[in-house]
Structures are given as structure tokens and as C-alpha cells.
C-alpha positions in Angstrom: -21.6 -10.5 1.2 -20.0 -12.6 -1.5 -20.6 -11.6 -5.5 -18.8 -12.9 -8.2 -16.7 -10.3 -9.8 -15.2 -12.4 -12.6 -13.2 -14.7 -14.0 -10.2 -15.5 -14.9 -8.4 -16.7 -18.2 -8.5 -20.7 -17.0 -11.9 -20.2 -15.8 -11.0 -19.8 -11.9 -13.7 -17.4 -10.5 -12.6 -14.5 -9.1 -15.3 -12.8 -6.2 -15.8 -9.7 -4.0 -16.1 -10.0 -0.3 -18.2 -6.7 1.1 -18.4 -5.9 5.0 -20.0 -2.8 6.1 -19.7 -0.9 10.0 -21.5 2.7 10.6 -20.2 5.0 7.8 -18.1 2.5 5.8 -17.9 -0.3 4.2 -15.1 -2.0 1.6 -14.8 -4.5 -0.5 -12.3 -6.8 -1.5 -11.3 -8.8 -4.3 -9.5 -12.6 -4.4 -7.5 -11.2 -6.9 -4.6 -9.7 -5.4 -6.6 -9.3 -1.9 -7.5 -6.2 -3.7 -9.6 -3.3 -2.0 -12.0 -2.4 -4.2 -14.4 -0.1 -3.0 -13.7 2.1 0.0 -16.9 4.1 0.7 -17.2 6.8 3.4 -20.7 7.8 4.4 -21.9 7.1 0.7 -18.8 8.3 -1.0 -15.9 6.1 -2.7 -12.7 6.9 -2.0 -10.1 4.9 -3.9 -10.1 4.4 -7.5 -10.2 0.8 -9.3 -12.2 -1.0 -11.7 -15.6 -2.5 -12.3 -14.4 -5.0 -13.7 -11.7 -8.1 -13.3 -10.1 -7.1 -16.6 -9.4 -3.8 -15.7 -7.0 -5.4 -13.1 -5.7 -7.9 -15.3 -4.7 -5.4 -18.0 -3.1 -2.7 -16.0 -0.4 -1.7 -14.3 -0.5 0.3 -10.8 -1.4 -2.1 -8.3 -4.8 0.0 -7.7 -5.8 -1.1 -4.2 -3.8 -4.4 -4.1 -2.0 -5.9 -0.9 1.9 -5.8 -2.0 4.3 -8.7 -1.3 6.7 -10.1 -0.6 8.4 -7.1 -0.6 6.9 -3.5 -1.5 9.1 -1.1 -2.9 12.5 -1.4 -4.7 15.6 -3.3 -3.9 18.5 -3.1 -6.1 21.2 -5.7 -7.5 18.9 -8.2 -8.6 19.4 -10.3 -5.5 18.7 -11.2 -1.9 21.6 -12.4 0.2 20.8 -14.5 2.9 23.7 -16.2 5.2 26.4 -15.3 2.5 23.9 -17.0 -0.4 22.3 -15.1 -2.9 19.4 -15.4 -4.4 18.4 -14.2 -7.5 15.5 -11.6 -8.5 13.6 -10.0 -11.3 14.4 -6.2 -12.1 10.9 -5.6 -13.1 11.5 -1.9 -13.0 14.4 -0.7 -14.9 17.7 -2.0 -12.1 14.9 -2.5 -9.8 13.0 -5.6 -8.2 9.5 -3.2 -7.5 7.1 -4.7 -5.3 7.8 -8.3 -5.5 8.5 -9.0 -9.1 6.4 -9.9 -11.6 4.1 -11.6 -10.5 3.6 -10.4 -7.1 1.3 -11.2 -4.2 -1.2 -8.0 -6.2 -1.4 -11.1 -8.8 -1.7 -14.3 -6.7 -5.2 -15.8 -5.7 -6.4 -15.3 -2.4 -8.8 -17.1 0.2 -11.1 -14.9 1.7 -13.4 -15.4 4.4 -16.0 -12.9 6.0 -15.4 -13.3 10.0 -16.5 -11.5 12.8 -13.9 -10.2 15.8 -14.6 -12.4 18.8 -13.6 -9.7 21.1 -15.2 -6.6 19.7 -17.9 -8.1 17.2 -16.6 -6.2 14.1 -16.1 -7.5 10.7 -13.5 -8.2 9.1 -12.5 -10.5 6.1 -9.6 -13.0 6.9 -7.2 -13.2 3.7 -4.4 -16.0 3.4 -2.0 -16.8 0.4 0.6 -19.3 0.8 3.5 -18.0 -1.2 5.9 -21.0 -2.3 9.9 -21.2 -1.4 11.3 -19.7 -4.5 8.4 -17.9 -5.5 10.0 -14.6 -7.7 13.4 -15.5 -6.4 12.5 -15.3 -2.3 13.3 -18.0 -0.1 10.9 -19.9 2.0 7.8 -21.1 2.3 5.2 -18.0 3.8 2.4 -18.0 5.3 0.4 -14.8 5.0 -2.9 -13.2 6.6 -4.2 -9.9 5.8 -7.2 -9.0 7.7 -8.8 -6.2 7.0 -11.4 -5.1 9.3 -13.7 -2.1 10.1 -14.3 -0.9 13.6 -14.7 2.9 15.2 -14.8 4.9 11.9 -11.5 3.4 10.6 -10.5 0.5 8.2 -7.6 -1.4 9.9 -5.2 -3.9 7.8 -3.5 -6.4 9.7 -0.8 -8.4 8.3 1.1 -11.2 9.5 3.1 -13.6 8.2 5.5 -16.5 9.0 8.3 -18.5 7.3 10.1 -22.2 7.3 13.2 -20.3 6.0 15.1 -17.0 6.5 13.3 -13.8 3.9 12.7 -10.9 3.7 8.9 -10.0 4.0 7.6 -5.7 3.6 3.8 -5.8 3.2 1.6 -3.1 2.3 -1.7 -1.7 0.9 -1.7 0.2 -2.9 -4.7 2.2 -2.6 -5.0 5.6 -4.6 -7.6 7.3 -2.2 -9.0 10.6 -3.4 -10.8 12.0 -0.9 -13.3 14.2 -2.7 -14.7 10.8 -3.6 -14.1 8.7 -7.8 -15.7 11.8 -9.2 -13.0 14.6 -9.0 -10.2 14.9 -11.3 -7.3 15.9 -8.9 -5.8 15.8 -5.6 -3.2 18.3 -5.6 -6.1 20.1 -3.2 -5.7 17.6 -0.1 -4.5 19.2 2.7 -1.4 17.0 4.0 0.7 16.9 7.2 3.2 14.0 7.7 5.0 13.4 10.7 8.9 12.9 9.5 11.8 14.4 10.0 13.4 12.7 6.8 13.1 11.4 3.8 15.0 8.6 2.2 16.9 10.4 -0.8 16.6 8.6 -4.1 18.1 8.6 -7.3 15.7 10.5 -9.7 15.7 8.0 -12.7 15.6 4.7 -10.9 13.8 5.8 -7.4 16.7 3.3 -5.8 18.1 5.2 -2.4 21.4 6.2 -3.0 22.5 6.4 0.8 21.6 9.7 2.4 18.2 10.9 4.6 18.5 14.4 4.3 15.9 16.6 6.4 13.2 18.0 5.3 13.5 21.5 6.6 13.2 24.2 3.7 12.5 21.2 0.8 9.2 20.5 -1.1 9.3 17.5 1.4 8.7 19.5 5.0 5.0 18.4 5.2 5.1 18.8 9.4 3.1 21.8 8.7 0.4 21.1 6.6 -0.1 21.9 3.1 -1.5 21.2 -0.2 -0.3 18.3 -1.9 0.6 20.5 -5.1 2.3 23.3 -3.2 5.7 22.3 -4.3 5.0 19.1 -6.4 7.2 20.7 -9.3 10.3 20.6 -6.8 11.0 17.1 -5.8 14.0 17.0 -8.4 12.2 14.1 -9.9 12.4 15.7 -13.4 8.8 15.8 -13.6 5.6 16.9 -11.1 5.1 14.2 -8.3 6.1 12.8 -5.0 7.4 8.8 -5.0 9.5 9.3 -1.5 10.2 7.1 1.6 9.6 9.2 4.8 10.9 8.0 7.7 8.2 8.9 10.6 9.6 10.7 13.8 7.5 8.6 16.0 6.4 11.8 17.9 3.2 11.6 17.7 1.4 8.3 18.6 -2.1 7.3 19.1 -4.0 4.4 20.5 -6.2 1.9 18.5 -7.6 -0.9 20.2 -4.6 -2.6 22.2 -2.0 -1.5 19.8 0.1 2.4 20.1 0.6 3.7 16.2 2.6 6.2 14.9 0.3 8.9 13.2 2.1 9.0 9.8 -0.3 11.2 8.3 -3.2 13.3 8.3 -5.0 14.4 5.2 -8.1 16.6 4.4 -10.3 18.0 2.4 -13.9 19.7 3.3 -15.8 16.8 3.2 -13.7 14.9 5.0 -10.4 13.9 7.0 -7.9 10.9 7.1 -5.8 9.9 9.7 -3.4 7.4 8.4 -2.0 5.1 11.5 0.7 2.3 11.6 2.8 0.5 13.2 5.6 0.6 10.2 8.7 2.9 10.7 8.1 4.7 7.1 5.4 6.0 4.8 5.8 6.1 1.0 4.0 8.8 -0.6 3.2 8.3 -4.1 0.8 11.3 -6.2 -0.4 9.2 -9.3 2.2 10.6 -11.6 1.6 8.1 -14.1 -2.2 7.9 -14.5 -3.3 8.7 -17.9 -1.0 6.6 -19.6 -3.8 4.1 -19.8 -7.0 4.7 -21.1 -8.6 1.9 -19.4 -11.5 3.4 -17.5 -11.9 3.5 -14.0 -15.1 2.7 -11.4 -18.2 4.8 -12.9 -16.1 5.0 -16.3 -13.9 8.2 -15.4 -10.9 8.4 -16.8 -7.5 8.2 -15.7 -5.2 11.3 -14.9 -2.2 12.3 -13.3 -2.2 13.4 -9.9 -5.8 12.3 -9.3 -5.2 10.3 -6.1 -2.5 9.8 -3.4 -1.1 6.8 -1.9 -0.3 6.0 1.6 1.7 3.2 1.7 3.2 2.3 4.8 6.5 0.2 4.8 10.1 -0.2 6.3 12.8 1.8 4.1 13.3 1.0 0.2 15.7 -1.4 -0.2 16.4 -2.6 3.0 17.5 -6.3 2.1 20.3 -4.5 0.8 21.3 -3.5 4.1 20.3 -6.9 5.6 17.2 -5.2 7.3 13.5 -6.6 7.4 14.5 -10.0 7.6 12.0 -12.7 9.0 13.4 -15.8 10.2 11.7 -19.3 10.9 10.2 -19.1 14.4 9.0 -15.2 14.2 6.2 -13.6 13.4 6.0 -11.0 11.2 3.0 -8.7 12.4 2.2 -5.1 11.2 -0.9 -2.7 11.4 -2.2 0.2 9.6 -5.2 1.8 10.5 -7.3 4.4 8.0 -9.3 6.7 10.3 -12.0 8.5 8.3 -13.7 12.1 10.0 
């Protein structure tokens, strides 16, 4: 199903794409290929706006696909082959999930398909991104499909280039799993399969070299626990998670033809979320800056801090720096995560 959402300021109109399987069904937006509405067995479960203008006039990437590059990568340049290639610092020393105007910004083409092999549906998203576009070299070619089959939403992303980049795709959703209505999610019950975590300076959130373990920090989540059990000890200077962790790989699980790493597992009474991927790292973000806007959200609830949790699944902050996640001409860049709902 295909509504119009809105428009935006030149006029171009801006629509939601909804799909629906068993228990869920999602809807997303042109704008950013944006997830909108993730219900569960009547129940929404990540946190947006009703209206086009709420995600023109705020920050927070609610629900968006991030590109080219999620995260932070310092120095305000890509170097490729011994050429650099200049990028915003959109957050403080940081380029943050891909500059400016990111692919969370950029138009999308969406089309509602259904899988030829296992007849669920999905909606096929493409965005060409332009060589130079926010400083990254090449021409890319992205898909994100996003498709519900066996109780799960899976988000496929692929992408390919005419030029060597660096490409780190993910999904911004700030799920609580109570459903819109509750105020906080310091109550989810989370277990996280990692070892270690990427340490990061606490003003800037750039990593600053080490992956300490997480035995005996507010960061051992491989027994699980309450999200706000030791949210005031992150060293952050303030209550919240924003951390890398880099998944032990330990524990896998099948999904279709693919073999994930569970990253996570989160619950509450109502329900349970297995978070799957095929991405070496999972950033964990608690909302620590809702409230700052008082820009209503879905249903008009307001805003606050620590409402929601995000799962984003990625290769390590800052990478480039280290010459990782590189995608050259000739290569296919192709990732899965996979949000299993109980």
C-alpha cells in the first residue's frame, strides 16, 4: 500500500510504502528510506513522526537507513590510494553518519515486490549516490530491501561502486518495546554477545585505540540485564550508552540461506527481540538526547531521554581511518540484519 505522506519544500511528494506478514507489518518512507511504523501484533515499536516535517526539522535519524558511512570517522578525510579526500565534521571533529546531508536525507525509490522464492514482501529501495557526494568517492549504487518473513523484519543492503569507498550501512530505529506509549526503556532486559567494546573518547565518541573487555564494566551485557542497571557508569559524563561492541561470533543462528551472528536479545513482558546480522559490530545507543526537542512524536507523545534503544549494526567506528571497510569497483557490498520479534 502506497499513501502519500507529504511533501517536500520544492513540491516533490514524499510517500509511505506499507507491507504487512502474520504479526507485523512496517512502513517506509522515500524520505531517507525511513522506517516508520514498526508494529508487532498491534503494537508500534519504534518512535517517529506523523508527519514529513517532523523529519525534516529534527535531528536523530529516527528510523532512517544510514549512509555512506554510519558512525564517526575522524580527520575530516578519506584516504584512498595515497589521495585524500575531504569530509564534513558534522559532529564536533567528527564526520557522523555521512555528513550533512546523508543518505537519512536523500530521496529514495521504492517499490513494493514480492520474494520469488518464498512469496514474502518486501519493499525494494535504491538511491544512487553521486561520485563526490559529502566528500566520498565514486559513483554507488544502493539497495535496501526490507522484507518481512517468519516473525522477523529483515534489511538487506547491498551496494556497488565505479570507484574505490568506503561504504557502512545501517538502520536508526529507536525501538521501545513496550510499544510509542511508555516513557522509558531503562526496563528492557538486554544480553549482547561481545567480548569488547571499542573504547571512545568521552567528549567526541571518536575511538581512541583500545578494545578493552567487558568483564566487571557497566558494558558486560553477556548476562543479561536491565538497560539502566549501570547506565550512570559508562564514563560518558552523563547517563547513556553510545558504544561499538564488537560481537564474539559465538553464537550464530540460521535465517533463510544466510548464518548470523545473534548480536542481541532484548525483552520485555510483552515481548522479545532477537537482533541478527551479518556485521561484525553492534552500536548501542539509549536515546540520551531525546527531550531536547519538543517536536512531538507518533500519537503526540513527547520526547524523553532514554525512551528507546537503538540497535545499529555496523563494522567498527572509524574504520576508514585504519583503511578498513573499503569497497572497490567489481565487489559487492552485501550485509543482513534480521529483527526477530517473540
Amino acid at each position: 500500500m502506497k499513501e502519500l505522506f507529504g511533501k517536500m519544500p520544492d513540491g516533490t511528494e514524499i510517500y509511505a510504502h506499507t507491507i504487512a506478514d502474520g504479526d507485523i507489518s512496517i512502513t517506509v518512507l522515500d524520505y531517507g528510506a525511513t522506517l516508520q511504523k514498526f508494529v508487532h501484533k498491534g503494537t508500534d515499536i519504534i518512535f517517529g513522526y506523523d508527519d514529513l516535517e517532523g523529519y525534516l526539522k529534527n535531528g536523530g535519524c529516527q528510523g532512517a537507513t544510514i549512509g555512506r558511512y554510519a558512525n564517526r570517522i575522524s580527520g575530516g578525510k578519506l584516504t584512498i590510494d595515497g589521495v585524500d579526500y575531504p569530509i564534513v565534521k558534522n559532529n564536533g571533529p567528527a564526520h557522523l553518519h555521512g555528513g550533512r546531508v546523508g543518505f537519512d536525507k536523500r530521496i529514495w525509490h521504492i517499490e513494493e515486490e514480492t520474494c520469488a522464492k518464498c512469496g514474502a514482501p518486501k519493499l525494494v529501495c535504491t538511491y544512487t549516490s553521486a561520485d563526490g557526494e559529502e566528500g566520498y568517492p565514486g559513483k554507488l549504487e544502493v539497495k535496501v530491501t526490507f522484507k518481512i518473513k517468519d516473525g522477523a523484519l529483515a534489511i538487506d543492503y547491498k551496494a556497488e561502486t565505479d570507484k574505490p569507498t568506503y561504504v557502512n550501512l545501517t538502520n536508526h530505529s529507536y525501538f521501545n518495546l513496550h510499544g510509542i506509549d511508555s516513557e522509558t526503556a531503562l526496563d528492557h532486559i538486554l544480553k549482547i554477545n561481545a567480548d569488547k567494546i571499542t573504547a571512545v573518547d568521552p567528549k567526541t565518541l571518536l575511538p581512541t585505540g583500545p578494545r578493552p573487555e567487558v568483564t566487571d564494566t557497566a558494558f558486560d551485557f553477556r548476562v543479561p540485564k536491565a538497560i539502566g542497571t549501570d547506565i550512570e557508569n559508562t564514563g560518558l559524563g552523563y547517563p547513556g550508552y553510545d558504544h561499538n561492541f564488537i560481537l564474539n561470533g559465538r553464537e550464530k543462528e540460521t535465517f533463510g540461506c544466510h548464518e548470523l551472528n545473534v548480536a542481541a536479545v532484548c525483552s520485555v513482558p510483552e515481548r522479545k527481540l532477537t537482533v541478527l546480522t551479518s556485521m561484525p559490530c553492534l552500536q548501542i545507543y539509549t536515546a540520551n538526547f531525546l527531550g531536547t526537542s519538543s517536536y512531538p512524536f507518533k500519537g503526540g507523545h513527547k520526547q524523553l531521554r532514554h525512551m528507546a534503544v537503538c540497535f545499529e549494526t555496523q563494522y567498527e567506528p572509524d574504520s576508514p581511518s585504519r583503511g578498513e571497510a573499503r569497497l572497490n569497483p567489481g565487489e559487492l557490498y552485501h550485509e543482513i540484519t534480521v529483527f526477530k520479534l517473540a
